[in-house]
C-alpha positions as CSV (number, residue, x, y, z in Angstrom):
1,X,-2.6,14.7,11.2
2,X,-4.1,13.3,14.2
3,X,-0.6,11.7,16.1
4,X,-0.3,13.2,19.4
5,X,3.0,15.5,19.3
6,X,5.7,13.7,21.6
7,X,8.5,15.8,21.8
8,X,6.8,18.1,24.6
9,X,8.5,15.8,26.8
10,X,10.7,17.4,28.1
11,X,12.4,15.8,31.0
12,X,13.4,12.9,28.3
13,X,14.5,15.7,26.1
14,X,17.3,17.4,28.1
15,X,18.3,14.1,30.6
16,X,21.4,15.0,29.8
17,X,22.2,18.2,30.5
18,X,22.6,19.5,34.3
19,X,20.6,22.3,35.8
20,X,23.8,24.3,35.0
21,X,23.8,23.7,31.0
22,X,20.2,23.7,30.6
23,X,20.3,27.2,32.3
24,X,23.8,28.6,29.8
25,X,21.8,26.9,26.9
26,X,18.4,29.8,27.5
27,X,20.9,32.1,28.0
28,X,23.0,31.5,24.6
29,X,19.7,30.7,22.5
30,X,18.4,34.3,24.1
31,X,21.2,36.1,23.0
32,X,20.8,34.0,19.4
33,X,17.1,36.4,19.1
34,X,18.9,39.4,18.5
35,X,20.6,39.6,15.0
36,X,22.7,42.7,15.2
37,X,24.4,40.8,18.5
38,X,25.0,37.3,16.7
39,X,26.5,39.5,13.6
40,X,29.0,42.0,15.4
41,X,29.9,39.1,18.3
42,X,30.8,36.9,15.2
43,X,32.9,39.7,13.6
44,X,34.3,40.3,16.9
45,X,35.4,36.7,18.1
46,X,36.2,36.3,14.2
47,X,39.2,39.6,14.7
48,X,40.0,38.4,18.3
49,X,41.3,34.6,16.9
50,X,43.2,36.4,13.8
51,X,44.4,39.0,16.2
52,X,45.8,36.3,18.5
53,X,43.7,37.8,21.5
54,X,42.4,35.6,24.6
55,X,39.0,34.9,23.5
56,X,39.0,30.7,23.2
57,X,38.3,30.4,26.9
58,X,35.0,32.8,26.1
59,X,34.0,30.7,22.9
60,X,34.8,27.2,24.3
61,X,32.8,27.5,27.6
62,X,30.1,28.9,25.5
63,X,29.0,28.6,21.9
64,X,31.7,25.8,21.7
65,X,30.7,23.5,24.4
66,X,26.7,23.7,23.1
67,X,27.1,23.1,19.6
68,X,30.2,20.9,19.2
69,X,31.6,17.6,20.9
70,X,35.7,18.6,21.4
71,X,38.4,19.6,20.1
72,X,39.4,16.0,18.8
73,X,37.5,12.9,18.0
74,X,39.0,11.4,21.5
75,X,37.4,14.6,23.4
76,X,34.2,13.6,21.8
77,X,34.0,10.3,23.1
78,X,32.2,10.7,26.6
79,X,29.5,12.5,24.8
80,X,28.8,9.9,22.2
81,X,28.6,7.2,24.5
82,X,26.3,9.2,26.8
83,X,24.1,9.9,24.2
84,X,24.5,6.3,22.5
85,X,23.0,5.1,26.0
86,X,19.9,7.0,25.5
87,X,19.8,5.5,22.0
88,X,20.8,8.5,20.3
89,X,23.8,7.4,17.6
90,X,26.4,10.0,16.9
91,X,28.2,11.2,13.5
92,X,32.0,12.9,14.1
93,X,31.9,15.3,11.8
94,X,35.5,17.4,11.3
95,X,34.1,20.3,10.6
96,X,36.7,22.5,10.0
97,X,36.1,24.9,6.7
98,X,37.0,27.2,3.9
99,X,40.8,25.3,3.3
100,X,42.5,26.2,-0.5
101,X,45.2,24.2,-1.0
102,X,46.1,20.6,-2.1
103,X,47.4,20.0,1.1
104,X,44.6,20.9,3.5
105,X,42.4,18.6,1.1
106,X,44.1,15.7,1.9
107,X,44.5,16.6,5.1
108,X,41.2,16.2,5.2
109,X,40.6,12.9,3.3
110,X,43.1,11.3,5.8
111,X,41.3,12.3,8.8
112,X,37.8,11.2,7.6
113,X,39.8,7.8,6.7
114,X,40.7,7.4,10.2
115,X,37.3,8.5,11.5
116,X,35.6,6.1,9.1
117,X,38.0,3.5,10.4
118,X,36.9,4.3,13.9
119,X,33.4,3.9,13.3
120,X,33.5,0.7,12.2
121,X,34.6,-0.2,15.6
122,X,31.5,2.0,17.4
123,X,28.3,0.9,17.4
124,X,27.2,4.5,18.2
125,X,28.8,5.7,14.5
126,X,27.1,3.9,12.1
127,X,28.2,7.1,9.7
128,X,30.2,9.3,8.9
129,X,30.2,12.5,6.4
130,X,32.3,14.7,4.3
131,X,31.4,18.1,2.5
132,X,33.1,18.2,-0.9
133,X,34.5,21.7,-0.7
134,X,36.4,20.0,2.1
135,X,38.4,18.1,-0.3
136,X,38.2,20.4,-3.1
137,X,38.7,23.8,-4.6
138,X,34.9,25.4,-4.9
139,X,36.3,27.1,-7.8
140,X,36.6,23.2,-9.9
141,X,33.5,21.9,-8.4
142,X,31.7,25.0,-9.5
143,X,33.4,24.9,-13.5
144,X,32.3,21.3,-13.8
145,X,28.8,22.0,-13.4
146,X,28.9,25.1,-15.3
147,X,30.7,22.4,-18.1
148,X,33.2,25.2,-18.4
149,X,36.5,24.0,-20.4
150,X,39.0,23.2,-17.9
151,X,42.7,23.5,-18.3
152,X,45.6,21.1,-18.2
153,X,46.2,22.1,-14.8
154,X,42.5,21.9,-13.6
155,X,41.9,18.5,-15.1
156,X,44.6,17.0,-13.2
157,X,43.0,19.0,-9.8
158,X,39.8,17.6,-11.1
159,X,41.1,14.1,-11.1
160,X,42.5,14.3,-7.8
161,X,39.3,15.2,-6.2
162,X,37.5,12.7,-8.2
163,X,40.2,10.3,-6.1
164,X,39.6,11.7,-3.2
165,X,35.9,10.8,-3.5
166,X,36.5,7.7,-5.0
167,X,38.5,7.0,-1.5
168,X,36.8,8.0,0.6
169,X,33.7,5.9,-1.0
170,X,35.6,2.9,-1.3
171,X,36.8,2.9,2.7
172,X,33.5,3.2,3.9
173,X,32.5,0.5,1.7
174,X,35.4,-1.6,3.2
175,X,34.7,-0.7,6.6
176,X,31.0,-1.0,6.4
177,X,30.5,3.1,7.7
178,X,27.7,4.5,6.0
179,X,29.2,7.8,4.4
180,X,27.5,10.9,3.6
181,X,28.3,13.9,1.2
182,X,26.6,17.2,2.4
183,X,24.9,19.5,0.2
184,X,26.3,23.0,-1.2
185,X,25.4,25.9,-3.1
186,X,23.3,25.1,-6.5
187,X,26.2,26.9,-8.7
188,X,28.4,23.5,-7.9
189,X,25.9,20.8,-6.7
190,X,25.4,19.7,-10.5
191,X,29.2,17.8,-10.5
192,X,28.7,16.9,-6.7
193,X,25.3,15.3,-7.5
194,X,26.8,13.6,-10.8
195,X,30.0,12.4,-8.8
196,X,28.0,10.7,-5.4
197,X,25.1,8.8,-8.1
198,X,28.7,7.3,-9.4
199,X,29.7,6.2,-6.2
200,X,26.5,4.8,-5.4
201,X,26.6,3.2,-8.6
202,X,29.7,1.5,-8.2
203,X,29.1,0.8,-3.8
204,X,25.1,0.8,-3.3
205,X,24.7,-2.5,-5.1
206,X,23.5,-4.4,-1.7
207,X,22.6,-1.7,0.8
208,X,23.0,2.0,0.8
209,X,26.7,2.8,1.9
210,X,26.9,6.2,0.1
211,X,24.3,8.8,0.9
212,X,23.6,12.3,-1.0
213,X,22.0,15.7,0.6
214,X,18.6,16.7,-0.9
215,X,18.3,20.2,-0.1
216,X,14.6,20.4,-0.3
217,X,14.4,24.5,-0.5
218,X,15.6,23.9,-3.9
219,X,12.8,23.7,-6.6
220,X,13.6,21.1,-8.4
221,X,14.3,18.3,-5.7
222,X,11.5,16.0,-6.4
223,X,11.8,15.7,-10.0
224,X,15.8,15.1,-8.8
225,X,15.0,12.6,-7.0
226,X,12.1,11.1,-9.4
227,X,15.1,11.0,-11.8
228,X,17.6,9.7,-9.0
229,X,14.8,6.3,-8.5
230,X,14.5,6.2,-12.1
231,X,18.1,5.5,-13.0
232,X,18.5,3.3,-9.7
233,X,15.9,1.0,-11.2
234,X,17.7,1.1,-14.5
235,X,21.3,0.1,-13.4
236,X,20.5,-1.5,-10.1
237,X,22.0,0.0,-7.4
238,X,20.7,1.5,-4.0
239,X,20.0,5.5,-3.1
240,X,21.3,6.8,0.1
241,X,19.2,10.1,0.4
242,X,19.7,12.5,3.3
243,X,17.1,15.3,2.6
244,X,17.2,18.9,5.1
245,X,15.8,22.2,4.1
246,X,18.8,23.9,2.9
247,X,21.4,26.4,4.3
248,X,22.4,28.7,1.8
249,X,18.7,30.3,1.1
250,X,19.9,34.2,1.4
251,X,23.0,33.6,-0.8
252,X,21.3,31.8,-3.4
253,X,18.6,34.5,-4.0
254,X,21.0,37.1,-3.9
255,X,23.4,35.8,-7.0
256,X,19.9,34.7,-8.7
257,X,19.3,38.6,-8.9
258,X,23.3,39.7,-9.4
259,X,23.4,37.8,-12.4
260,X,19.8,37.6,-13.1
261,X,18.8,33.5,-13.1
262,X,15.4,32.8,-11.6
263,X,16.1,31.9,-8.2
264,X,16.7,27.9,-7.8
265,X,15.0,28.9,-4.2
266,X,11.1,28.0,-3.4
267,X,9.4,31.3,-3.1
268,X,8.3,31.2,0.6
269,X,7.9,28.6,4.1
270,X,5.1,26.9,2.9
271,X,6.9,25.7,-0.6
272,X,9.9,24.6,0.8
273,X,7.7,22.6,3.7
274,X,5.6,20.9,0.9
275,X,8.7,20.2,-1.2
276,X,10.3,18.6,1.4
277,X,7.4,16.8,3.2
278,X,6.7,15.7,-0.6
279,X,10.3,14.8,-1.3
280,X,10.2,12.3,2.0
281,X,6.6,11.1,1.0
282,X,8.4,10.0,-2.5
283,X,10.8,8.4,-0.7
284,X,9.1,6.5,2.3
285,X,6.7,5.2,-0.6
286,X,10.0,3.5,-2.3
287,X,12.4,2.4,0.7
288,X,12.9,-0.7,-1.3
289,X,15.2,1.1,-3.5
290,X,15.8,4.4,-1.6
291,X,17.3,4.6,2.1
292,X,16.6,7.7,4.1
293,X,18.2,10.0,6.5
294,X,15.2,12.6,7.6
295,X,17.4,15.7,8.7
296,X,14.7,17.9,10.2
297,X,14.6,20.7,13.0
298,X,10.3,20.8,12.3
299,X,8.5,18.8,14.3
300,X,5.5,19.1,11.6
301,X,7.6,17.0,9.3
302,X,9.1,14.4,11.9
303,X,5.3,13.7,12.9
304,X,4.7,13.4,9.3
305,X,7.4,10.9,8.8
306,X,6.0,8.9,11.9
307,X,2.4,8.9,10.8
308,X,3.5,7.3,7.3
309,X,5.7,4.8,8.9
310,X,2.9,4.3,11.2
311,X,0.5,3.9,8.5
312,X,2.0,2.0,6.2
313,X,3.2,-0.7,9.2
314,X,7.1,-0.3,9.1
315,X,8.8,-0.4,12.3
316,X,9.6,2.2,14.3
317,X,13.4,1.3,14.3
318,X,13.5,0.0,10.4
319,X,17.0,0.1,9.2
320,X,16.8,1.8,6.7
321,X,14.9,5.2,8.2
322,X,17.2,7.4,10.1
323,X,16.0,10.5,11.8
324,X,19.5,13.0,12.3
325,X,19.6,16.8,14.2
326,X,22.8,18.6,14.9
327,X,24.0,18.4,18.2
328,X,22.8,21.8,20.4
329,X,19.9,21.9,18.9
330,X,16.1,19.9,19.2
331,X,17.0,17.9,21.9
332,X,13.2,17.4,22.0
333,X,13.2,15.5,18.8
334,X,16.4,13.7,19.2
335,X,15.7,12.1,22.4
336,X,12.4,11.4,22.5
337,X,12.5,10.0,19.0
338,X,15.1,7.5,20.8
339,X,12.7,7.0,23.4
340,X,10.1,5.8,21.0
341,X,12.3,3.6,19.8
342,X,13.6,5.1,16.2
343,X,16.9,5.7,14.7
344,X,18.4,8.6,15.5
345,X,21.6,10.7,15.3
346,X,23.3,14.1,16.2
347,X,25.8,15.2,14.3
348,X,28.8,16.4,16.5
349,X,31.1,18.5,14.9
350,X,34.6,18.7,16.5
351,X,37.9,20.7,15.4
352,X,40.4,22.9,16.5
353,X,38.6,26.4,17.9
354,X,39.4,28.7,15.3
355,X,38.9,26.5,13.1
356,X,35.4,25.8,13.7
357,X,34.4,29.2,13.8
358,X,32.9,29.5,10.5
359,X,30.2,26.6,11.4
360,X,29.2,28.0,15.0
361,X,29.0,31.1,13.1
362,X,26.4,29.3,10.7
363,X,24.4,27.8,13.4
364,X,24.0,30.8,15.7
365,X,23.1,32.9,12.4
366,X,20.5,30.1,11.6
367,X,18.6,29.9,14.9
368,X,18.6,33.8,14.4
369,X,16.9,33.7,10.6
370,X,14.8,30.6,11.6
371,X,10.7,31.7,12.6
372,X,10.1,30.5,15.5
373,X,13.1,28.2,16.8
374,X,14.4,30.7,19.5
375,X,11.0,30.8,20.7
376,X,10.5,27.3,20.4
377,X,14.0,26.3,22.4
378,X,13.9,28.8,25.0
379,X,9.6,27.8,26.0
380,X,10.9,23.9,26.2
381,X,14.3,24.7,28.4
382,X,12.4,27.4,30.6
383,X,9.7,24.3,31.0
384,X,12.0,21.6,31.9
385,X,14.0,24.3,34.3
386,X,10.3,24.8,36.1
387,X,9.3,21.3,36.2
388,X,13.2,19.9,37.8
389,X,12.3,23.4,40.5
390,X,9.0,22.1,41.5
């Protein structure tokens, strides 16, 4: 790859954030190197909220305030318009988690309504997204795709999820929001996967309104979405296809070996970079019928993505090639990807503190696991810290 790596600008990369955040940011992703400190602080701050203990201060003027936007949509407003003015697009994503009941589900479903209804009205939101075990019991999405008989009972919960997507699809087909479903655990993907190629059977049959997650650590994602362009071609609709590397990697292996499957997992780095670099090559090859949403914290891949653009003449800000990190992390692609002139989002999550706990437990435990992104974010922030002193 000969394309001269961009994102070691870094005064375009944090032109946001003060002398003050840039310099709580090293001190957060420092603290992110040590594993046995992210571990017990989560357990800790995890006892302190159930215990009712003073701790949201702590959390919200630290983890809180990097990797999440507000408490509320309205509280994340100031931030999406600032980064909307460096061209970087912004999607609200309610992440609140690990809900059990009927009434939390919809709960749900009407608040990504109204934030689907919102972004029709920004510019800066052309999407939004929702996770299916946000609207669903795990336990049901996991028994359809084991094709497990389902009781009187479950079949009527399965139908009212099936509504809930069907809903939630048909809104952001109204409202002309892009909408996508994020990827889970292999052991209830299968009915997730099933259920979104029906929505974008029924709504992608102009452009690409609903969007699926390709998790690309998986080893079977290419012939997925082989099969995926196949069947588009054969009943004429659009794919929406957001691939990432995956988040579940050490939970996956370790039920593979409980109940003795071969893992779904590639076996190292390497195979889940060429899967996923492959999986994007498939798709950049076919954006007449597939739409992409790169999701990438590795700068190997976004270069990749340029080159082929690049090579094969489509312009840098082609509709239907997004380029998406989650807010608090890779300001150094986000931002200077804008600068260049592509599409590009963070997603900002937002929610009640405690509430959110379980994702900024998720991030600060993947920047741990992750080789070579602590180093990676604390060399760019000490850089630009240098370069504003001098």
């Amino acid at each position: 790859m000969n394309m001269e790596n961009p994102f070691n600008n870094t005064e375009v990369a944090f032109s946001l954030k003060s002398n003050r955040e840039l310099r709580k940011a090293h001190f957060l992703f420092k603290m992110m190197g040590y594993p046995f400190f992210v571990n017990f602080g989560s357990k800790v701050m995890m006892k302190s909220l159930t215990w009712g203990l003073p701790v949201k201060g702590i959390i919200k003027n630290t983890v809180f305030e990097h990797f999440c936007g507000g408490t509320t949509s309205e509280e994340c407003q100031p931030v999406v318009q600032k980064m909307y003015d460096k061209g970087v697009s912004s999607i609200l994503d309610y992440s609140v988690e690990g809900k059990e009941d009927e009434a939390d589900f919809n709960a749900v479903v009407s608040k990504k309504i109204k934030l689907i209804k919102h972004a029709n009205t920004i510019d800066a939101l052309p999407f939004e997204v929702v996770k299916p075990t946000g609207i669903g019991r795990f336990y049901i999405w996991q028994k359809v795709t084991e094709k497990q008989e389902l009781s009187i009972a479950e079949q009527e919960e399965w139908q009212r999820i099936k509504d809930r997507v069907v809903l939630l699809s048909q809104t952001a087909y109204d409202y002309d929001v892009a909408l996508l479903f994020d990827g889970e655990e292999t052991w209830m993907q299968d009915a997730a996967d099933e259920l979104v190629r029906d929505m974008m059977a029924q709504f992608n049959k102009e452009k690409a309104v609903i969007y699926n997650t390709i998790q690309c650590y998986r080893n079977d994602r290419l012939d997925y979405i082989q099969e995926l362009y196949k069947d588009a071609r054969e009943n004429g609709f659009i794919v929406g296809a957001k691939i990432v590397r995956g988040a579940y990697m050490e939970k996956e292996r370790d039920r593979a070996v409980k109940y003795g499957y071969p893992s779904p997992i590639c076996n190292s780095k390497t195979a889940t970079d060429d899967m996923f670099n492959s999986v994007m090559r498939f798709i950049l090859d076919r954006l007449d019928v597939i739409k992409l949403c790169v999701g990438t914290h590795n700068e190997y891949s976004t270069l990749l993505a340029m080159e082929i653009l690049s090579e094969k003449g489509i312009a840098t800000n082609h509709k239907d090639v997004w380029f998406g990190q989650l807010y608090g992390m890779s300001d150094n692609l986000t931002f200077n990807l804008a600068e260049l002139n592509y599409n590009t989002f963070k997603i900002l999550p937002f929610g009640p503190i405690k509430d959110v706990m379980p994702y900024l437990i998720r991030r600060a435990q993947e920047n741990t696991s992750v080789a070579g992104q602590m180093g990676r974010e604390l060399l760019l922030i000490k850089q630009e810290l240098k370069r504003r002193k001098f």
